[in-house]
N, C-alpha and C positions, 0 to 999 in steps of 0.2 A: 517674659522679659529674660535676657541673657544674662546670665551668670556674670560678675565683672570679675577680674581679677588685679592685685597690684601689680607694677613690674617687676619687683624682688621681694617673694612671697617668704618673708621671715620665721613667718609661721610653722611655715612645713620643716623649717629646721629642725632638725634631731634634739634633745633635750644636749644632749652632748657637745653639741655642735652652737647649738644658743647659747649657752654659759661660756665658751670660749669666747666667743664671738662679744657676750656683751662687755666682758671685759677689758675688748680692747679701744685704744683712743678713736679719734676721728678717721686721724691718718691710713693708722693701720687697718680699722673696718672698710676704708676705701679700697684699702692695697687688697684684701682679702675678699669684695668684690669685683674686682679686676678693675680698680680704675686709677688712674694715674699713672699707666705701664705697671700695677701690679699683674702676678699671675692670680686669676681666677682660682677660686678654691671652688674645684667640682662637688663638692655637699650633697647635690642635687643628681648626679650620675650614678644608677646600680653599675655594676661588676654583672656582665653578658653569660650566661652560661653557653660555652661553646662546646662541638664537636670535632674529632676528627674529619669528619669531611668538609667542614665547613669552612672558609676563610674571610677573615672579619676585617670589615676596615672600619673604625670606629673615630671619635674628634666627640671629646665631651660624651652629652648623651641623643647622640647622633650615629648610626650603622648602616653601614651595608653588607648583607652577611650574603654570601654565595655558598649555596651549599643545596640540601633536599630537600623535599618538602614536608616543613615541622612548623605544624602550627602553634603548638605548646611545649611541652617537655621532649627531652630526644628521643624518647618513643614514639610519639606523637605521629599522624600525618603518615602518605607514605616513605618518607622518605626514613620515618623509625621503625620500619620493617627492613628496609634497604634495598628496597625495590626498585625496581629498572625504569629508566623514561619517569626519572620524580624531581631533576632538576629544577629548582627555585630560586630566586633573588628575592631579599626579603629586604624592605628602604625600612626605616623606622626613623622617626623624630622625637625625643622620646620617650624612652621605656617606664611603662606602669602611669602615666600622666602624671598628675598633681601628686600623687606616693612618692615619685621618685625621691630617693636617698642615696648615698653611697655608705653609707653604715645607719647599723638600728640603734635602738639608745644605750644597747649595751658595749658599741664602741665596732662589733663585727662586721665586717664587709660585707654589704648586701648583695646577692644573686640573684636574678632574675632569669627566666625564659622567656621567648615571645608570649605575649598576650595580646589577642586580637580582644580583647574587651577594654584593657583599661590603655593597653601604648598610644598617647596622642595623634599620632598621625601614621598614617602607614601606606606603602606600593607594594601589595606584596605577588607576585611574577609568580607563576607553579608551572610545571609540565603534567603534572597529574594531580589535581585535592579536589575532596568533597569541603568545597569552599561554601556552600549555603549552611553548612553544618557548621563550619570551626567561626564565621559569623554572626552562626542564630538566626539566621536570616529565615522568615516564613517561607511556605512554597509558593506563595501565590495561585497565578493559573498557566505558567509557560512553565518550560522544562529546567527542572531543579536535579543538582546533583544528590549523590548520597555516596554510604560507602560502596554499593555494587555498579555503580554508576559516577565514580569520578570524569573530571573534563581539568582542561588546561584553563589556568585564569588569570585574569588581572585583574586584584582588586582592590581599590580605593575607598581607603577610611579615613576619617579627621572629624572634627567635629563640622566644620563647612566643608565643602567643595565650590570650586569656581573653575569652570570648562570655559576658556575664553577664545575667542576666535575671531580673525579681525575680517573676516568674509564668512564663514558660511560650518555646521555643523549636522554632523549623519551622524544618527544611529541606524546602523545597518544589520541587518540578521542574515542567516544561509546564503554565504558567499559563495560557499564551496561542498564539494560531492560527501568529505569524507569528516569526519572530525579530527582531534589528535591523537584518538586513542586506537584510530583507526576504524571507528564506526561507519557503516553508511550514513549521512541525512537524508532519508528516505522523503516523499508525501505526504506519507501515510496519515500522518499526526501534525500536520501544520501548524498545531496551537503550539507548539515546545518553542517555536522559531517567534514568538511575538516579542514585547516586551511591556514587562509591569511598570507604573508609575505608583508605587504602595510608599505611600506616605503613614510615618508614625509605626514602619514595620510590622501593619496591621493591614490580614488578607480577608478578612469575615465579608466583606462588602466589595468584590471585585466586579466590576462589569464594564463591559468593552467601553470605549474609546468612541464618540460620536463622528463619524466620516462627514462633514463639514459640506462638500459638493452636493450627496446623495441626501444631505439634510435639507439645502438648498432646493432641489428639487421635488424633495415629497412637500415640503408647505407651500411651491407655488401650484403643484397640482392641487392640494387641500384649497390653496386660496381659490385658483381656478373653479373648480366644485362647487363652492361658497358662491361665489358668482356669477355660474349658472342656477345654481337651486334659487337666488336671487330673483333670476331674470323670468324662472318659472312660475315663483311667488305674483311675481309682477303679471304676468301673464294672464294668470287665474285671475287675478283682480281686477283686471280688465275687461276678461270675460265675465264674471258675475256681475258686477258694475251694467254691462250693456243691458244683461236680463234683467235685473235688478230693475234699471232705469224703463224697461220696455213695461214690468211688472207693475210699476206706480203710474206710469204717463198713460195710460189704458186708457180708453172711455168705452162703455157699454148704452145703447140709447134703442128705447122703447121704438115699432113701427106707430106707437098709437102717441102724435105730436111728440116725437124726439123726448119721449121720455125715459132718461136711464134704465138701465134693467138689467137683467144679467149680462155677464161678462161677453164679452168681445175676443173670437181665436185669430181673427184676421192675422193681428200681428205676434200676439202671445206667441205662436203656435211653432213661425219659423223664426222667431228672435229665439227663444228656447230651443230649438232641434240644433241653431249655429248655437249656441252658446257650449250645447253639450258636447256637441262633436269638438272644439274645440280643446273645451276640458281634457278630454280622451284623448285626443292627439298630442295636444301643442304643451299639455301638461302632464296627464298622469304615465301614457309613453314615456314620456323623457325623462319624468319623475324615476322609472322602472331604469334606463339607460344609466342614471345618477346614479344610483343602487351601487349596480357592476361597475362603474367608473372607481367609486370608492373602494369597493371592494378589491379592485386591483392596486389601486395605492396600497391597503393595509397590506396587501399578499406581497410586492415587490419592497416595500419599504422597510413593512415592522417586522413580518409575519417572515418571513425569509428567511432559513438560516446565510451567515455570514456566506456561505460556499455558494448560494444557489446562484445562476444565471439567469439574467432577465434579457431577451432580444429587446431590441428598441430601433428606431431608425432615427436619423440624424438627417434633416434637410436642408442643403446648402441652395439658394435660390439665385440665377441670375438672370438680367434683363436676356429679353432675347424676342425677335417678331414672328410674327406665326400665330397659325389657327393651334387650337388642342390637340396633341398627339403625347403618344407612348411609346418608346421605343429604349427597352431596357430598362436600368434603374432611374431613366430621364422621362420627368410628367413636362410635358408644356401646356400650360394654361394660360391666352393671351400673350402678352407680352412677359411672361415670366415662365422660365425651366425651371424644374426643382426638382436635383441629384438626392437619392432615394438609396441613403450608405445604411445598410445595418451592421450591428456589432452586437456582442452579447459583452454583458458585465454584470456586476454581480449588485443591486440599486439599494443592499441591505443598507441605513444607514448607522448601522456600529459594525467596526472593527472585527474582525473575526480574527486578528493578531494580539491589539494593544489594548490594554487594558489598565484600570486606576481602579482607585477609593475614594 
């Protein structure tokens, strides 16, 4: 369940600040929360620690600070080295969350730095941070920064988020040749270009993303399969069944006045030689055929890694008159052509990008 809070959280008032506060009338505790055209008594706002490079525009405890990139104190980040190509914009809504004060109970003005762990909400804009680090963010399974490895970022913190869109929303990866740091985005490593869905900031359990089409297609060949080995079931049942029935309907009859006696090959003899060839053919062949059918589902579907290429063909059919011919990627058979497109792709169905928990 979510935390509630009140609208004017009295509580977090400074001991200093309460005992003012409770001494005053109705009137005046309105005017001192800003109502009735009183001004607003900031209580609730720390005091920014800024820098020279930095330029603040601030309203309550609200900032926009333009400056380098410092994630925490002004050493912080590169931009507390004073490193080149480390410009940031840092939004903040804010500062230290529910903590916020503007004096401690000893009456002193409260200072603060950025804190990406407790500031309420945050856009914070970099030209260069090891931003999965000043986060906490895990590594997941795609490509995470560090300090040998900074990137440019924008990232969004609050307790919600809401991406709203009144048509349509991408997440898109490797737009482009080069990064901002001036790296190449090579092949090479195709996994760094995916994206995680790690819920609870927890990566112990990462594993690709089900590809929904290529799922679609391994359970109807699975069903398929099911299907035929059905139809083979049936088969064999049919054929035992005949021998079966030739096996009990027999009669065997003596030359001396038609009296029974040992068995009769008449019919025994070729209802069992069809029965068997049938077995063998019509069932344990295709039984064998069934095998490698599956076997090739496991190998393109499960068994595949995400990169591998499966050819396939794609048969688009239309009406058309004529005997049977062949002539290129067109079969005609009766009254029907059917165009014979192959393509290669890759029938894995997970993800060899995206990834969850």
């Amino acid at each position: 369940m979510a935390k509630t809070s009140t609208v004017i959280n009295l509580g977090m008032m400074p001991a200093h600040v309460r005992a003012y506060y409770d001494k005053l009338d109705d009137t005046q505790k309105a005017h001192f929360l800003g109502y009735g055209g009183g001004a607003r008594d900031n209580w609730d706002t720390p005091q920014y620690i800024t820098t020279a490079v930095e330029k603040v525009f601030s309203k309550g405890n609200a900032f926009i600070v333009l400056g380098l990139d410092r994630p925490h104190n002004v050493l912080s980040g590169y931009g507390g080295t004073m490193g080149s190509h480390t410009a940031a914009i840092d939004i903040v809504a804010g500062r230290v969350g529910s903590q916020a004060v503007s004096r401690d109970d000893e009456g002193k003005l409260n200072y603060v730095d950025p804190n990406f762990q407790l500031d309420a909400a945050r856009i914070y804009i970099s030209q260069k941070s090891n931003v999965d680090q000043e986060f906490q963010l895990n590594p997941g399974t795609v490509g995470n920064t560090s300090p040998r490895a900074p990137r440019s970022t924008v990232a969004i913190k609050a307790d919600t988020l809401r991406l709203i869109a009144r048509e349509s929303i991408k997440l898109v990866t490797k737009t482009d040749w080069k990064n901002s740091q001036g790296g190449e985005l090579t092949e090479g490593d195709k996994g760094i270009y995916g994206i995680d869905l790690m819920a609870m900031n927890d990566d112990r359990d990462m594993q690709p993303l089900v590809k929904g089409e290529n799922l679609r297609l391994c359970l109807t060949e699975i069903i398929e399969v099911v299907q035929t080995l059905a139809d083979l079931f049936g088969n064999f049942v049919a054929y035992d069944r005949d021998l079966m029935t030739a096996l009990i309907g027999h009669k065997h009859y003596s030359p001396f006045f038609g009296i029974p006696t040992s068995p009769s090959l008449d019919d025994l003899v070729p209802r069992g030689a069809e029965s068997l060839v049938n077995k063998v053919t019509n069932v344990e062949a295709q039984s064998n055929l069934l095998v490698q059918q599956m076997i090739g589902v496991q190998q393109n579907y499960i068994d595949a890694p995400g990169g591998a290429e499966t050819v396939f063909t794609i048969e688009l059919g239309n009406p058309q008159a004529g005997g049977a011919a062949t002539q290129g990627p067109f079969t005609s058979r009766g009254n029907r052509t059917t165009a014979r497109l192959t393509k290669k792709k890759s029938l894995h169905i997970l993800s060899k990008y995206n990834n969850t928990n």
